[in-house]
C-alpha positions in Angstrom: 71.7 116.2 63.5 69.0 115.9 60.6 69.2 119.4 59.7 73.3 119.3 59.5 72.5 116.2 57.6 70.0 117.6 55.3 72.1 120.9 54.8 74.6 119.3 53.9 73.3 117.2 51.6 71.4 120.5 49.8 74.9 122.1 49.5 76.4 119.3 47.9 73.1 119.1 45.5 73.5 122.9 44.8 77.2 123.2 44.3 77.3 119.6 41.8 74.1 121.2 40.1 75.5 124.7 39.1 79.0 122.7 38.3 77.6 120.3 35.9 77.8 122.8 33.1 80.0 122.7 29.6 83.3 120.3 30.2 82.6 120.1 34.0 79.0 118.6 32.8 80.4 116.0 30.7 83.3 114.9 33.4 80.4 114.5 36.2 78.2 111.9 33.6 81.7 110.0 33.0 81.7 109.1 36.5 81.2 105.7 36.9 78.0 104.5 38.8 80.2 101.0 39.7 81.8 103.7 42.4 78.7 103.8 44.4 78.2 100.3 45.7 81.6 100.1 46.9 81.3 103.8 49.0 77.7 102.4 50.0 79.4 99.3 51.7 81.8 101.2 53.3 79.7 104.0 55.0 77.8 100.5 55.9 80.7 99.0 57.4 81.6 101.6 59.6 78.1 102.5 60.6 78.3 98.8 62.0 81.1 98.8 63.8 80.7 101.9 65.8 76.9 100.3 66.1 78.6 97.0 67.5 80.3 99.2 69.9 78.2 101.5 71.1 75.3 98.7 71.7 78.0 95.9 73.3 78.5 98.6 76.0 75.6 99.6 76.6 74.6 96.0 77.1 78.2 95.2 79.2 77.1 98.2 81.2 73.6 96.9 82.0 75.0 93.3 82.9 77.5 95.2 84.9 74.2 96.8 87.0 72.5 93.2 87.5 75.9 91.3 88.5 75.9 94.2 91.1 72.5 94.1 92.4 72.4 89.7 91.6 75.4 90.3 94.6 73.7 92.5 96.8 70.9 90.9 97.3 73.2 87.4 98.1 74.5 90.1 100.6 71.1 90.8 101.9 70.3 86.9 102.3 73.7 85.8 103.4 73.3 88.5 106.4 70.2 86.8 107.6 72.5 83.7 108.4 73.6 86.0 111.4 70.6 87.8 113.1 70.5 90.4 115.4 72.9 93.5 114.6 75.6 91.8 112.1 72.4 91.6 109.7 71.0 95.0 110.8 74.4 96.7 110.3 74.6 95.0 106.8 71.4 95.7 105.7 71.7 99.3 106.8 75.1 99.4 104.6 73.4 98.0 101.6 70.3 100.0 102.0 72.6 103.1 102.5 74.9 101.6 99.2 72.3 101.9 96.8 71.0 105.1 97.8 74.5 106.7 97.1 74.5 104.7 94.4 71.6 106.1 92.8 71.4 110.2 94.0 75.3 110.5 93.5 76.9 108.5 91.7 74.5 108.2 88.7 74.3 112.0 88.1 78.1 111.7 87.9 78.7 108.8 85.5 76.1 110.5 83.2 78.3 114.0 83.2 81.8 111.5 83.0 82.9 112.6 86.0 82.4 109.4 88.1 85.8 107.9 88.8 87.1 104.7 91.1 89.4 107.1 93.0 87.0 107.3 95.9 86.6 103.7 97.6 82.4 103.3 98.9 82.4 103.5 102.3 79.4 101.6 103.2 80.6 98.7 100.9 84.4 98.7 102.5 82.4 98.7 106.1 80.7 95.9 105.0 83.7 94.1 103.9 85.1 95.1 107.7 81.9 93.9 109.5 81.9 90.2 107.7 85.5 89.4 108.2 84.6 90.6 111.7 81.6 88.3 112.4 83.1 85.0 114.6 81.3 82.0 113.0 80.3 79.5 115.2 78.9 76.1 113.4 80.2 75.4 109.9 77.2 76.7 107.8 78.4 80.3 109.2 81.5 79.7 108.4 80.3 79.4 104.3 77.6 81.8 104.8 80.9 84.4 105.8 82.8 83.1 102.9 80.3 83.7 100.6 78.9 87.0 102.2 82.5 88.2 101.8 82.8 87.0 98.2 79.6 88.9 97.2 80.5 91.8 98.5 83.4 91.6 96.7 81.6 90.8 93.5 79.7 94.2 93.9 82.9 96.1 94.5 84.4 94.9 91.2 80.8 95.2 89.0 80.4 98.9 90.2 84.4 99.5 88.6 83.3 97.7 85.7 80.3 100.2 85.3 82.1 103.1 85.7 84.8 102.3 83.5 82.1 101.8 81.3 80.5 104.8 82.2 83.9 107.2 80.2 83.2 105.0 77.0 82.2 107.2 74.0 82.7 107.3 70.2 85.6 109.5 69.7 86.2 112.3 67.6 87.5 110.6 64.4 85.4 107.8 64.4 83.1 110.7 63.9 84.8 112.4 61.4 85.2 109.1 59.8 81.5 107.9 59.4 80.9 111.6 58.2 83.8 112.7 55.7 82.3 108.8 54.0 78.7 109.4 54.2 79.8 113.3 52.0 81.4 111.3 49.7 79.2 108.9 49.0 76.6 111.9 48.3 78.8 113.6 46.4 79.4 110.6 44.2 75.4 110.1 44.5 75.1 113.9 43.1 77.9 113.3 40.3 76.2 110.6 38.8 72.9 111.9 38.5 74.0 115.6 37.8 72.4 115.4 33.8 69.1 115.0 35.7 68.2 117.3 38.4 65.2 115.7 40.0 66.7 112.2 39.7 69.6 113.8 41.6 67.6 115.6 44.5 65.8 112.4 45.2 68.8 110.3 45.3 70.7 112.9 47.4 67.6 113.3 49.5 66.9 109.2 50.5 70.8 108.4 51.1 71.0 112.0 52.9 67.8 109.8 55.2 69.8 107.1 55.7 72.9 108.7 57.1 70.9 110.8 59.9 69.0 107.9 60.8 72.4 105.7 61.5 73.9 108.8 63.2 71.1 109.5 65.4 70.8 105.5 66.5 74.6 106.1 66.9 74.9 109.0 68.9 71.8 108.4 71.2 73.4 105.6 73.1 76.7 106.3 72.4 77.0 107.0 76.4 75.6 104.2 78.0 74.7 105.9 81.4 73.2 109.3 79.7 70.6 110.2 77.3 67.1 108.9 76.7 68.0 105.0 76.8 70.7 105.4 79.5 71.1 102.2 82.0 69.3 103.2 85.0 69.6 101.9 88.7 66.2 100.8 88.6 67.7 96.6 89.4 69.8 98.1 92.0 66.7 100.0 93.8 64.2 97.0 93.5 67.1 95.0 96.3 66.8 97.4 98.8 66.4 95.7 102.5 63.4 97.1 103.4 63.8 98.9 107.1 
């Protein structure tokens, strides 16, 4: 992405350059430098709002991972209002939850191919094994309640995550933020075309700026791949231990 960036901006330097010669040379100077503010703020403004998005997902996605494992572990203490093999069998179905969770279902939301077709099975056991427990004093009666409620709650934060998991910055935001930033050099290049250096360095620094805002962009554009993807690592740390 820095040497597209770059290139570009070298083309744009080379072709203004050899341009700004006899009539051409004299329309380039005319061009007003008062155009350059106004292109600045807008390559700004769109930089920040596919910044605002990209980072609000990737932060809805990692609250999406903590309400999920918040509710499993109110799973895991819930179940121990009902020893013997009602807490065992939950437990198991947690433990075995968050294994699939992490091995299978990870891979698959980094690739986009994670969907909410497929219902978890160990999380729709659970569901059958709490409305199955027969409460005998009250306080089991509100430990169910809540056990089923949780469970609930982790059903619906893993849809929200993968959901999240198909966001991206489409195709002509893209072309959007880039077919500005070109402009804005090319405006950069017209107004500094009667001076070569003065040109090359102004070309060069804004040329800096716009691969620096691309890469923050497009390195967490996917909130479950890449370098700072969400990983499972608050689901993992509620394992039931065996």
């Amino acid at each position: 992405m820095v040497a597209a960036t770059f290139l570009a901006a070298a083309a744009v330097y080379i072709v203004v350059v050899r341009l700004a010669a006899g009539k051409r040379r004299e329309a380039f100077k005319a061009f007003s430098p008062g155009m350059l503010p106004p292109m600045g703020l807008l390559f700004g403004l769109i930089v920040g709002f596919l910044a605002a998005q990209v980072w609000s997902d990737a932060g809805n996605a990692q609250g999406a991972v903590n309400r999920e494992a918040s509710a499993l572990r109110s799973v895991v203490i819930l179940g121990r209002a009902f020893p013997g093999e009602p807490e065992a069998r939950m437990d198991a179905l947690v433990r075995r939850y968050i294994h699939n969770a992490a091995d299978d279902e990870w891979p698959a939301m980094a690739h986009r191919r994670a969907t909410l077709t497929v219902i978890p099975a160990p999380l729709a056991e659970g569901l059958q094994v709490a409305i199955g427990i027969s409460p005998r004093t009250e306080g089991e009666k509100a430990a169910q309640r809540e056990l089923i409620s949780s469970l609930q709650s982790a059903l619906d934060a893993r849809r929200q995550r993968i959901i999240l998991s198909e966001s991206s910055v489409n195709w002509l935001k893209w072309t959007g933020v880039i077919l500005v930033g070109l402009l804005t050099l090319i405006a950069i290049a017209f107004v500094h075309s009667d001076n070569r250096l003065t040109a090359a360095l102004a070309v060069g620094i804004f040329a800096g700026a716009v691969a620096v805002s691309l890469i923050l962009i497009a390195a967490q554009q996917r909130p479950f791949s890449g370098q700072f993807a969400v990983r499972p690592d608050a689901l993992i740390q509620v394992i039931p231990q065996a």
